[in-house]
mmCIF file of the N, C-alpha and C atoms, coordinates in Angstrom:
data_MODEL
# 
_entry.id   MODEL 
# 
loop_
_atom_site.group_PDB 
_atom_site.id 
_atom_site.type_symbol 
_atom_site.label_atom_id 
_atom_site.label_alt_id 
_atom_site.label_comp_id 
_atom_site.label_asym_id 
_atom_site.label_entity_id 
_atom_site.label_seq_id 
_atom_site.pdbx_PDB_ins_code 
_atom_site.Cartn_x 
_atom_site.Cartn_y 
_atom_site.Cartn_z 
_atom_site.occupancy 
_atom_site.B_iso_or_equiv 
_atom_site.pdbx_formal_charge 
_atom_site.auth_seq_id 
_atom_site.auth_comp_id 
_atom_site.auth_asym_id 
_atom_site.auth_atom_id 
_atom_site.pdbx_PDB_model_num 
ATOM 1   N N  . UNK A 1 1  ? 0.848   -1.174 0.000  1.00 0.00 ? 1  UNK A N  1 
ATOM 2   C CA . UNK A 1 1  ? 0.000   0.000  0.000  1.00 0.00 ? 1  UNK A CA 1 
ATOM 3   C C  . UNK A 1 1  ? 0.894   1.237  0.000  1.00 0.00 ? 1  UNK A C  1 
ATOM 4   N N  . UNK A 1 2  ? 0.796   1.934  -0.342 1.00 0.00 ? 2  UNK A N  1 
ATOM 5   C CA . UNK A 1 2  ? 1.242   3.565  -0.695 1.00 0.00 ? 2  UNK A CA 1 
ATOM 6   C C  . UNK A 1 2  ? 1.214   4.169  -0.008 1.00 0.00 ? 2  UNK A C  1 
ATOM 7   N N  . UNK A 1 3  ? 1.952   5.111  0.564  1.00 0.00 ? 3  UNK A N  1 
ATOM 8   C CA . UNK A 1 3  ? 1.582   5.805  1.655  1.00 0.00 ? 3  UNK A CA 1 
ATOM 9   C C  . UNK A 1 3  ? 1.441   7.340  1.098  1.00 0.00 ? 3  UNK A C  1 
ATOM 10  N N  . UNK A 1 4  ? 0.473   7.588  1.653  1.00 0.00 ? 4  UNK A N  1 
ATOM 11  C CA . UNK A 1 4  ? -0.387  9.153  1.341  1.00 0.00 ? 4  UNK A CA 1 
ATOM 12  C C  . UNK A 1 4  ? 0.233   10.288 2.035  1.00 0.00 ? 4  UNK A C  1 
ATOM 13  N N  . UNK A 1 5  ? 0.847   11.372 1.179  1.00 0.00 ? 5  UNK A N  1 
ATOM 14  C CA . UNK A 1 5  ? 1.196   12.095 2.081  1.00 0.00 ? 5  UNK A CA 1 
ATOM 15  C C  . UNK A 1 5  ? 0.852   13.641 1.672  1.00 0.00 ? 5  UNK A C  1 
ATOM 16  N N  . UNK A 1 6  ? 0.129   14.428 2.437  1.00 0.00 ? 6  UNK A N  1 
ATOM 17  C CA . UNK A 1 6  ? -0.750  15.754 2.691  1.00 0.00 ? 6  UNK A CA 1 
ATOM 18  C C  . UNK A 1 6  ? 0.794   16.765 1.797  1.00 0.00 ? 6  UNK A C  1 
ATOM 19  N N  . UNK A 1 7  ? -0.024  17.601 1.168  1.00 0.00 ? 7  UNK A N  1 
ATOM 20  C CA . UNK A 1 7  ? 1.441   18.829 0.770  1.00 0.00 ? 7  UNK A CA 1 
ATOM 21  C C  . UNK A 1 7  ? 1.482   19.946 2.165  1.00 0.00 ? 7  UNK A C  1 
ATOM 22  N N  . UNK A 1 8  ? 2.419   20.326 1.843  1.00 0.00 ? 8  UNK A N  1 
ATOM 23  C CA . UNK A 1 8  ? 2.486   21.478 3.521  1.00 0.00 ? 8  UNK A CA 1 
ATOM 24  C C  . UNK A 1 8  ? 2.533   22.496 2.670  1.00 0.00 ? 8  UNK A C  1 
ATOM 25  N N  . UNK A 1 9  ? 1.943   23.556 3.088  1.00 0.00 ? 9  UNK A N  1 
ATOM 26  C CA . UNK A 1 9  ? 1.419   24.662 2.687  1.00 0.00 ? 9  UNK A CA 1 
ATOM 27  C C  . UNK A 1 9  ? 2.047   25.487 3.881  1.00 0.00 ? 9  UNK A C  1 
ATOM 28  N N  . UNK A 1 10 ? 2.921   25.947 4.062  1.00 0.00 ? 10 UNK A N  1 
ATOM 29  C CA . UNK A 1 10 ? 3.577   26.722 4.800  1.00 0.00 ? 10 UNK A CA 1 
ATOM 30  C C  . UNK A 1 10 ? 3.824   28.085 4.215  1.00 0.00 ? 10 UNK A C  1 
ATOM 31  N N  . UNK A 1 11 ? 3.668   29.540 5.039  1.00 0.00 ? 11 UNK A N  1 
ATOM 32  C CA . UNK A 1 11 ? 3.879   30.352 4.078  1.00 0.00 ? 11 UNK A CA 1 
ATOM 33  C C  . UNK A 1 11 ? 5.946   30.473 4.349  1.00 0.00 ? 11 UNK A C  1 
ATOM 34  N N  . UNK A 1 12 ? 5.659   31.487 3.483  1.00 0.00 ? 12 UNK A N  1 
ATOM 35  C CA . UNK A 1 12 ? 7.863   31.832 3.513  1.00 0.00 ? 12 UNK A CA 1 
ATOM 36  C C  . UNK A 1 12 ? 8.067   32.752 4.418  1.00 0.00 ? 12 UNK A C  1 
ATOM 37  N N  . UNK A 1 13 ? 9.255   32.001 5.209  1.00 0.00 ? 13 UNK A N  1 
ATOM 38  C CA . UNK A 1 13 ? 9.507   33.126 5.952  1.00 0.00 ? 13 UNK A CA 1 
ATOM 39  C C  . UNK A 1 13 ? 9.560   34.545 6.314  1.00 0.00 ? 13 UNK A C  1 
ATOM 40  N N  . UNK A 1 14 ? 9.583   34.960 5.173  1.00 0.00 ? 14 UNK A N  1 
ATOM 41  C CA . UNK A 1 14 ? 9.747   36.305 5.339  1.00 0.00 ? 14 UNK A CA 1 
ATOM 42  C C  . UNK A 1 14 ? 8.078   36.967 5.551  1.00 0.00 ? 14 UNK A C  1 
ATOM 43  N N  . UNK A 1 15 ? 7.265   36.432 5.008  1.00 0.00 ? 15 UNK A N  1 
ATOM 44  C CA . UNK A 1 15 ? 5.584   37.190 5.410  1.00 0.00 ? 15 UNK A CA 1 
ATOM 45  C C  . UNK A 1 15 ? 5.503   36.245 6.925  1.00 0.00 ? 15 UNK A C  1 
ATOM 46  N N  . UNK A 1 16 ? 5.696   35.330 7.245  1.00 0.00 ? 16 UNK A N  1 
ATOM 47  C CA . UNK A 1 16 ? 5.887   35.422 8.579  1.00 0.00 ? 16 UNK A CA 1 
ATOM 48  C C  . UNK A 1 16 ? 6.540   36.001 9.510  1.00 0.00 ? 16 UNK A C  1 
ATOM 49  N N  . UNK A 1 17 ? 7.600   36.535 9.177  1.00 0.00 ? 17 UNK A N  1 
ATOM 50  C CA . UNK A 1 17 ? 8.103   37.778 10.058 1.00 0.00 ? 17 UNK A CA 1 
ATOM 51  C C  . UNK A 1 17 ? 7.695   39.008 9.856  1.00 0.00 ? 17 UNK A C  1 
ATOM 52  N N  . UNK A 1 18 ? 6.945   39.203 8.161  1.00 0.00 ? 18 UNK A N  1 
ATOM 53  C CA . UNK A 1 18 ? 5.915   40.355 8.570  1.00 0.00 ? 18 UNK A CA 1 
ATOM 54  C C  . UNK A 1 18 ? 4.550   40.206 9.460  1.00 0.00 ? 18 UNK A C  1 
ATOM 55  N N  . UNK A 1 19 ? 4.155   39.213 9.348  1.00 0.00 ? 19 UNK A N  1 
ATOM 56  C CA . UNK A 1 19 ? 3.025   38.868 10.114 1.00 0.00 ? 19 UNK A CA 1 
ATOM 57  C C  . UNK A 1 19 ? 3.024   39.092 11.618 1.00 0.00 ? 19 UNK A C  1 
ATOM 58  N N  . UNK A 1 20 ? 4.499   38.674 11.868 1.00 0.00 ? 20 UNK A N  1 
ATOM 59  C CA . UNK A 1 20 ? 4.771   38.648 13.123 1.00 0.00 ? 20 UNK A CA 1 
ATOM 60  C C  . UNK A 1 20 ? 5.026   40.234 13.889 1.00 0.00 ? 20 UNK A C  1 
ATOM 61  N N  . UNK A 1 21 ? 5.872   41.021 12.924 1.00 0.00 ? 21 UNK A N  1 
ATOM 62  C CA . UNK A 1 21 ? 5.982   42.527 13.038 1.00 0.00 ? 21 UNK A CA 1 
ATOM 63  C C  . UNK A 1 21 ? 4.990   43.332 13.381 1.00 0.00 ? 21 UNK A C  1 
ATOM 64  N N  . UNK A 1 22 ? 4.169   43.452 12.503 1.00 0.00 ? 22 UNK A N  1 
ATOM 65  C CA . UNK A 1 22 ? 2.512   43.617 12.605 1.00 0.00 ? 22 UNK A CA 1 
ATOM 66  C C  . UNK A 1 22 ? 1.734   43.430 13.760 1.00 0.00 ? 22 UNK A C  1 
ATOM 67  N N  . UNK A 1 23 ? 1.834   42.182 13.971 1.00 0.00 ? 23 UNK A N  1 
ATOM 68  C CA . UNK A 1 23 ? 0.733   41.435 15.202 1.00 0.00 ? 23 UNK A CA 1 
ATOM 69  C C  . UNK A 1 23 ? 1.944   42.120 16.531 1.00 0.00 ? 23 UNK A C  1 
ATOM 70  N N  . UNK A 1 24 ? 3.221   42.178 16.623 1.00 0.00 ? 24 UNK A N  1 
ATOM 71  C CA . UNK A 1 24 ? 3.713   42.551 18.099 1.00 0.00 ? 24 UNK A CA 1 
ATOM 72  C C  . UNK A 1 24 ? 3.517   43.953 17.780 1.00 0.00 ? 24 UNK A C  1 
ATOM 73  N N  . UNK A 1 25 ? 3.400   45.080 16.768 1.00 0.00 ? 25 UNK A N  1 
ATOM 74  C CA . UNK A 1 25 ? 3.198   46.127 16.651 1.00 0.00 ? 25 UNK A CA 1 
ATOM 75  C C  . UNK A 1 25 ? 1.775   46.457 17.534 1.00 0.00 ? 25 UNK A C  1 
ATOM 76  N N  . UNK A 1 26 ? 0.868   45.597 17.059 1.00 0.00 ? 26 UNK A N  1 
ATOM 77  C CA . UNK A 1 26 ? -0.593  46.158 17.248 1.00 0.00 ? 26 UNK A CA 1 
ATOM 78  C C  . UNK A 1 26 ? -0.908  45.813 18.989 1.00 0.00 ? 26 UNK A C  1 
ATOM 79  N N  . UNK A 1 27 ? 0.120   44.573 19.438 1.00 0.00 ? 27 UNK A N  1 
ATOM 80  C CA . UNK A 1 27 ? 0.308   44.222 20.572 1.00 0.00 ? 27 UNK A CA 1 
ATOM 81  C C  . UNK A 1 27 ? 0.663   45.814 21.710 1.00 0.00 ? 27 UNK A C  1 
ATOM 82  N N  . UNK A 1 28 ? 1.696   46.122 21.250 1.00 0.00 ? 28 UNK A N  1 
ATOM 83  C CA . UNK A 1 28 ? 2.403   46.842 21.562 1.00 0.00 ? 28 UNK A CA 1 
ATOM 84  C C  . UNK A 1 28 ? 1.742   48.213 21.785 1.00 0.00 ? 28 UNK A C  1 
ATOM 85  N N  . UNK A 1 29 ? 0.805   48.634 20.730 1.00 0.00 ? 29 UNK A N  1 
ATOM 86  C CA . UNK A 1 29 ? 0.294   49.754 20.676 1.00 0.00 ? 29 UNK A CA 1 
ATOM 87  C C  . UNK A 1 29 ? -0.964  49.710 22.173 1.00 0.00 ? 29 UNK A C  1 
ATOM 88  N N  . UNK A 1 30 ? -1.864  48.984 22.166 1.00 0.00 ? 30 UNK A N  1 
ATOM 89  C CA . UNK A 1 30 ? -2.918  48.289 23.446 1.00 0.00 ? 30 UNK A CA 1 
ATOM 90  C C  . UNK A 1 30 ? -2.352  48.482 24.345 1.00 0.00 ? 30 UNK A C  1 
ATOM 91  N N  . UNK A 1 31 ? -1.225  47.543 24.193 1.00 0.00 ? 31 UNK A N  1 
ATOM 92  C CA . UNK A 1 31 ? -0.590  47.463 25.872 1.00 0.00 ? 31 UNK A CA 1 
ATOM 93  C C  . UNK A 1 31 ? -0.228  49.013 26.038 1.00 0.00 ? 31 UNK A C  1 
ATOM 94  N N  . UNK A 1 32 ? 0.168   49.965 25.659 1.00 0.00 ? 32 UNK A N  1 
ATOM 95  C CA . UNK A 1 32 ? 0.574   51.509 26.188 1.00 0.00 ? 32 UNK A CA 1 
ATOM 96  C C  . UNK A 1 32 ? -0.560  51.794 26.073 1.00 0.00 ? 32 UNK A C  1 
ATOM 97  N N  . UNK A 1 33 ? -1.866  51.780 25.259 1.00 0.00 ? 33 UNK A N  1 
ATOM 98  C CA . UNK A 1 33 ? -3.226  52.266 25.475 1.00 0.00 ? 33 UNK A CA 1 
ATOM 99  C C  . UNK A 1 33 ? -3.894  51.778 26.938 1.00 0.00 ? 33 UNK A C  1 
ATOM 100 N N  . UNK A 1 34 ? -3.573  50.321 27.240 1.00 0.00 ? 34 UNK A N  1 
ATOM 101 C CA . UNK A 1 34 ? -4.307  50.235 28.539 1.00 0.00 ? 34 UNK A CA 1 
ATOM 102 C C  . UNK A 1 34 ? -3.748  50.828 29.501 1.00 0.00 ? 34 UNK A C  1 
ATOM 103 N N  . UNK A 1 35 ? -2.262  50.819 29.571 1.00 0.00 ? 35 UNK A N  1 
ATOM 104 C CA . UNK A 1 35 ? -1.113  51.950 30.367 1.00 0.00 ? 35 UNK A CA 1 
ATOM 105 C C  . UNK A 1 35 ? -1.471  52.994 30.911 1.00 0.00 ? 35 UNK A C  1 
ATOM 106 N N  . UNK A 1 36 ? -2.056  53.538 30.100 1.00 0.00 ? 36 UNK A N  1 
ATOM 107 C CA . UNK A 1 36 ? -2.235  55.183 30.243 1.00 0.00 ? 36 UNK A CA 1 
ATOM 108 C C  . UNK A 1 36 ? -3.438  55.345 30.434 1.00 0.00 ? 36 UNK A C  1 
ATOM 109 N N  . UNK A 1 37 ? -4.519  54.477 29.919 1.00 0.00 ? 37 UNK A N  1 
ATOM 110 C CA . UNK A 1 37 ? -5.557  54.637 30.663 1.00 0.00 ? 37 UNK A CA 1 
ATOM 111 C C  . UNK A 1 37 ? -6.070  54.176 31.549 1.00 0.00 ? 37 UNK A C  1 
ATOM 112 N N  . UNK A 1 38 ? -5.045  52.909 32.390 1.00 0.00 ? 38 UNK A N  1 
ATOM 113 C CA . UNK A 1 38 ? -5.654  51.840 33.461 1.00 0.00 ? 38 UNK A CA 1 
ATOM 114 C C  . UNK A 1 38 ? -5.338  52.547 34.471 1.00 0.00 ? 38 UNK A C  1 
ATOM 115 N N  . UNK A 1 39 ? -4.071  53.691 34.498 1.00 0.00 ? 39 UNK A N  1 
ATOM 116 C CA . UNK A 1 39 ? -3.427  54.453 35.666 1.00 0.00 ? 39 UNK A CA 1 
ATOM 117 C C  . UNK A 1 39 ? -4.759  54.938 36.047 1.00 0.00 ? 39 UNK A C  1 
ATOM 118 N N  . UNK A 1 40 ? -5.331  55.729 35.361 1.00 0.00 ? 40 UNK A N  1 
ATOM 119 C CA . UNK A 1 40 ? -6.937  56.666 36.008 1.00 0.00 ? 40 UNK A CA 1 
ATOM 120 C C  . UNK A 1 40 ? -7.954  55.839 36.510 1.00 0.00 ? 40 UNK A C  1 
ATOM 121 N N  . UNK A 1 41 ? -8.199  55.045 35.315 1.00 0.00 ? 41 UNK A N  1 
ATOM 122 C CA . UNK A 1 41 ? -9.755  53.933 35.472 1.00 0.00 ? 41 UNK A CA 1 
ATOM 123 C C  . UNK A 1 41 ? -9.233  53.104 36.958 1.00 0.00 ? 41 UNK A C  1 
ATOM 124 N N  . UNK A 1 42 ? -8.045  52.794 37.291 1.00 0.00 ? 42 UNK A N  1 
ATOM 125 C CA . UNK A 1 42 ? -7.979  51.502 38.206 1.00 0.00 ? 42 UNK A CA 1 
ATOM 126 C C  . UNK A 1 42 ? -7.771  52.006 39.585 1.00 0.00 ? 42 UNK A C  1 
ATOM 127 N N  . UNK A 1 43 ? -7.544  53.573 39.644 1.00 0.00 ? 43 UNK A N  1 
ATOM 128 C CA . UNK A 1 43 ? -7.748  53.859 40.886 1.00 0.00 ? 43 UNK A CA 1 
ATOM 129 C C  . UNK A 1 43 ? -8.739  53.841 41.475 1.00 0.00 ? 43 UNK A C  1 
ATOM 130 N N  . UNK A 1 44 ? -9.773  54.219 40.777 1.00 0.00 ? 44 UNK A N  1 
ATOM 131 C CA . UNK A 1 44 ? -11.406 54.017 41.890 1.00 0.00 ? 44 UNK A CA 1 
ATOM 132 C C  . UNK A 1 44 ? -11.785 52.143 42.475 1.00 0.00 ? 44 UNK A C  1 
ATOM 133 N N  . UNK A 1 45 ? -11.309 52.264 41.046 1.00 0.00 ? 45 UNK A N  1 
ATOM 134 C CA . UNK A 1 45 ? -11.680 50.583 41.131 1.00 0.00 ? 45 UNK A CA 1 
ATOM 135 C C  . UNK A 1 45 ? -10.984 49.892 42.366 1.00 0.00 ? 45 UNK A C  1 
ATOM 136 N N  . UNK A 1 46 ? -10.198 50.182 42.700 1.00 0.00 ? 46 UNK A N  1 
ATOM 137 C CA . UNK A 1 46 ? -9.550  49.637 44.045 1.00 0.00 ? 46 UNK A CA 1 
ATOM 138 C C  . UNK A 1 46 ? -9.954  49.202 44.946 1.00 0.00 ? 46 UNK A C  1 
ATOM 139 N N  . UNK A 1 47 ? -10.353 51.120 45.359 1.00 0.00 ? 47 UNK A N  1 
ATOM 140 C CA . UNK A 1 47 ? -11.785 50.499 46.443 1.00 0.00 ? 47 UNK A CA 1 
ATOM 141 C C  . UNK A 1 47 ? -12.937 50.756 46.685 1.00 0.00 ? 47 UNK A C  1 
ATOM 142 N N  . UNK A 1 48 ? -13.139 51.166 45.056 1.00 0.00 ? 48 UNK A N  1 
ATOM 143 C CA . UNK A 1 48 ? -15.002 50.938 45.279 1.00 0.00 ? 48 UNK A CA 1 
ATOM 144 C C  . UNK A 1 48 ? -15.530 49.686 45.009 1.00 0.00 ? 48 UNK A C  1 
ATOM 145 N N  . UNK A 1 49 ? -14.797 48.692 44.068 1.00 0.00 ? 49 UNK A N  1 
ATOM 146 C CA . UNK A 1 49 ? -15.510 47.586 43.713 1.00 0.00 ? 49 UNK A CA 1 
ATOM 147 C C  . UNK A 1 49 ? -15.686 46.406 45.120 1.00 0.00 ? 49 UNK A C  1 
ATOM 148 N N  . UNK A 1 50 ? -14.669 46.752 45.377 1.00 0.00 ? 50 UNK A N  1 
ATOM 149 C CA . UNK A 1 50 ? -14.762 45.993 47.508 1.00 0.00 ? 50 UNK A CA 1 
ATOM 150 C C  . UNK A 1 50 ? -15.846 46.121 48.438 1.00 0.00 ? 50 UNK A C  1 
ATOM 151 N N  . UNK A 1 51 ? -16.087 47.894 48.147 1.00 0.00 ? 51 UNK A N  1 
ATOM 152 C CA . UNK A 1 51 ? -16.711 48.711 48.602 1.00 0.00 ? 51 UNK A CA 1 
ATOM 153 C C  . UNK A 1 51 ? -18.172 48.362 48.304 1.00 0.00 ? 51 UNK A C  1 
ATOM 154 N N  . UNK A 1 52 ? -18.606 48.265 47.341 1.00 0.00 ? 52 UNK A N  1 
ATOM 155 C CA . UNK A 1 52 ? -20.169 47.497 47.210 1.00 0.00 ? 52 UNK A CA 1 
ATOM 156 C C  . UNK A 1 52 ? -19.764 46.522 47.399 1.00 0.00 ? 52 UNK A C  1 
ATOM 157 N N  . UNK A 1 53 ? -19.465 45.632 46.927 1.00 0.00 ? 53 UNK A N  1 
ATOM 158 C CA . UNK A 1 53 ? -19.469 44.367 47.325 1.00 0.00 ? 53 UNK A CA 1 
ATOM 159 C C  . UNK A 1 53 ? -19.705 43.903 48.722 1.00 0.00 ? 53 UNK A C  1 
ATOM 160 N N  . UNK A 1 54 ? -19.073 44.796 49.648 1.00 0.00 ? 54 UNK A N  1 
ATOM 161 C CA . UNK A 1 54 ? -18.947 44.509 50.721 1.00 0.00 ? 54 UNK A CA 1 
ATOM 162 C C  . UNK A 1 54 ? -20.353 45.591 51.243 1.00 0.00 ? 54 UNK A C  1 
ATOM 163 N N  . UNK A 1 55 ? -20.986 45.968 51.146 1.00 0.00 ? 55 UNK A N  1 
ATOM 164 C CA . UNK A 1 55 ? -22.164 46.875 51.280 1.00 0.00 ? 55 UNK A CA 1 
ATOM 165 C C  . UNK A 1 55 ? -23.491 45.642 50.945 1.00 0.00 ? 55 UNK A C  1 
ATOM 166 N N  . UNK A 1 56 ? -23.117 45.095 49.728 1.00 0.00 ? 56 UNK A N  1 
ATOM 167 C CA . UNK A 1 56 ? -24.389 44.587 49.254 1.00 0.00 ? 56 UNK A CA 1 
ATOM 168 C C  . UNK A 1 56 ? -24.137 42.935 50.174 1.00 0.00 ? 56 UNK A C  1 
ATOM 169 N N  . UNK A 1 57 ? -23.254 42.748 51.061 1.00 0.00 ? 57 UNK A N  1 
ATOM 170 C CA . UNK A 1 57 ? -22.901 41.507 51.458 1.00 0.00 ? 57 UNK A CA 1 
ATOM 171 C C  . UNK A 1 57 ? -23.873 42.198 52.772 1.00 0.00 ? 57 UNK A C  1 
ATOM 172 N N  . UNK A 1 58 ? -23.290 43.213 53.308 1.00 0.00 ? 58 UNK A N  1 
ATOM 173 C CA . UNK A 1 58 ? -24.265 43.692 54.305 1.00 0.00 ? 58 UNK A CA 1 
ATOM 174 C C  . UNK A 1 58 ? -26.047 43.878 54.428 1.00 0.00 ? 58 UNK A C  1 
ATOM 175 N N  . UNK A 1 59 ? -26.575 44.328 53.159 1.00 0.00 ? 59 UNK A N  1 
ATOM 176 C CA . UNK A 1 59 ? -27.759 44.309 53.303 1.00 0.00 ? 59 UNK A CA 1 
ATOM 177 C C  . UNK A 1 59 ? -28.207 43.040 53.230 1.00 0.00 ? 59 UNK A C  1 
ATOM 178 N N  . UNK A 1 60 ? -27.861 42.144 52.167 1.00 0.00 ? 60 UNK A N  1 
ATOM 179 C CA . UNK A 1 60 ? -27.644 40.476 51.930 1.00 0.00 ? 60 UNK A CA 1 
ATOM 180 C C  . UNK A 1 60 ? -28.036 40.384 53.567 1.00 0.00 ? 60 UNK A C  1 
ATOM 181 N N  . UNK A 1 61 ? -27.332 39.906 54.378 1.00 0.00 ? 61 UNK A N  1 
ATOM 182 C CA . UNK A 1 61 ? -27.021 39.722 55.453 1.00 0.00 ? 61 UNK A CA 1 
ATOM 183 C C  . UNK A 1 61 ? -27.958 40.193 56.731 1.00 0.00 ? 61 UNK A C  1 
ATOM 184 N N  . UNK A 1 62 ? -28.393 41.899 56.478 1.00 0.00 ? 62 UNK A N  1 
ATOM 185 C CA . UNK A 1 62 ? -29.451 42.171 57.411 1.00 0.00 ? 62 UNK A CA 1 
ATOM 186 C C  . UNK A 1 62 ? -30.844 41.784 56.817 1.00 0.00 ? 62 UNK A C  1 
ATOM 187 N N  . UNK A 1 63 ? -30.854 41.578 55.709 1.00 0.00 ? 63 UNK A N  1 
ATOM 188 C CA . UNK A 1 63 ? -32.692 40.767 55.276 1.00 0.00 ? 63 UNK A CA 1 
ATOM 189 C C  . UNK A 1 63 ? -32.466 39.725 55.691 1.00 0.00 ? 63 UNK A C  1 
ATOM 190 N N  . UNK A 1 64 ? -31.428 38.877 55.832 1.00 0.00 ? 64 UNK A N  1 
ATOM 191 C CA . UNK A 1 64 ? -31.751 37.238 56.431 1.00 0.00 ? 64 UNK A CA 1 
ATOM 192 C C  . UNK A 1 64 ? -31.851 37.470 57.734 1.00 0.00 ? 64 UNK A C  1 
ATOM 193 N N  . UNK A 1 65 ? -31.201 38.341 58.159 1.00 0.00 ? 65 UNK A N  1 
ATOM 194 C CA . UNK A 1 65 ? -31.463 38.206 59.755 1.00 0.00 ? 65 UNK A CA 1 
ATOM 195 C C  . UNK A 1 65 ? -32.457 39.113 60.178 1.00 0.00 ? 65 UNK A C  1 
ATOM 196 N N  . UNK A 1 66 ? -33.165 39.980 59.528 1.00 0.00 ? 66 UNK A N  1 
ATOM 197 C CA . UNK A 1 66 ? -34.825 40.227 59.773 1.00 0.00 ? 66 UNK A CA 1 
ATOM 198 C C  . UNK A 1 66 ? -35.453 39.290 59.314 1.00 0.00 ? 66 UNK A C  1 
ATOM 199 N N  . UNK A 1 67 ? -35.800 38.748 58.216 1.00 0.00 ? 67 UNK A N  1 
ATOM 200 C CA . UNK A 1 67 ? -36.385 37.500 57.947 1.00 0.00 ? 67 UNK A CA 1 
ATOM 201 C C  . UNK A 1 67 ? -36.670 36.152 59.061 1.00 0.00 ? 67 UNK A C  1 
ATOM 202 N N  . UNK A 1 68 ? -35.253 35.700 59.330 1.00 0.00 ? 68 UNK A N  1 
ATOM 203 C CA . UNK A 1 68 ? -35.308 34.923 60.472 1.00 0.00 ? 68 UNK A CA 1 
ATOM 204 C C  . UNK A 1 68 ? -35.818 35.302 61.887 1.00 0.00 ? 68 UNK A C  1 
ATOM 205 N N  . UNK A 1 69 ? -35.805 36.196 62.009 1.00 0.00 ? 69 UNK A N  1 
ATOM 206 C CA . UNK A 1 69 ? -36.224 36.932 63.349 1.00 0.00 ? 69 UNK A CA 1 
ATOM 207 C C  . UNK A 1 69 ? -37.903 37.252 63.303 1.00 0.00 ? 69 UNK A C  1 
ATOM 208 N N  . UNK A 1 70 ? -38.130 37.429 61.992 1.00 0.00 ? 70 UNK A N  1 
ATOM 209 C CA . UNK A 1 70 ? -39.714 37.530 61.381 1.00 0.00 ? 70 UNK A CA 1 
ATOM 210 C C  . UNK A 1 70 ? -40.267 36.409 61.888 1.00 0.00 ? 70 UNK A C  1 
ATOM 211 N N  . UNK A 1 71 ? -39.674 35.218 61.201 1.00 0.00 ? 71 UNK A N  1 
ATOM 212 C CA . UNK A 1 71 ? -39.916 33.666 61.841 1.00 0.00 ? 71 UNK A CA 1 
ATOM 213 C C  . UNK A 1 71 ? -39.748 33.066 62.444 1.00 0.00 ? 71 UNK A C  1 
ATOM 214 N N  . UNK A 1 72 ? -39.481 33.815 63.837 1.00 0.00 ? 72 UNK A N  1 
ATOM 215 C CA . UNK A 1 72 ? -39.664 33.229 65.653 1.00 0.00 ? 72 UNK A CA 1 
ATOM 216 C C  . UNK A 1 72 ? -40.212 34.180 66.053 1.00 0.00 ? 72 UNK A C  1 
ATOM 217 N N  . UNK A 1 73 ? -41.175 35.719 65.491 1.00 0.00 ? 73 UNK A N  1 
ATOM 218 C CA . UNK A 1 73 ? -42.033 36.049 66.097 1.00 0.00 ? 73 UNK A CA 1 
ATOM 219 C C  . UNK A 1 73 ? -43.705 35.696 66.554 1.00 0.00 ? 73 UNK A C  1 
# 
């Protein structure tokens, strides 16, 4: 029996190192876009997102324990 073998379709090096140029370019550009804008956006975020969280854990928390207290009056 014969053995079957697939063609490789590889492109040439060289548009893969443009490909590659390109794609770390566009990489590159994001990453200093989130940079410069994560410095501002990520300060609130620090500690407000804790900050509800930890608020809505509290009300969470006082409806069960009025609730339960509802149901041993």
């Amino acid at each position: 029996m014969s053995e079957m073998r697939l063609r490789v379709h590889d492109a040439d090096p060289e548009r893969v190192e443009r490909i590659r140029a390109r794609c770390v370019a566009v990489l590159e550009r994001r990453r200093r876009a989130v940079g410069s804008q994560g410095s501002r956006a990520a300060a609130p975020r620090g500690w407000l997102e804790p900050a509800i969280a930890v608020g809505l854990c509290l009300l969470y928390l006082a409806e069960a324990v009025t609730r339960a207290l509802a149901a041993y009056r």
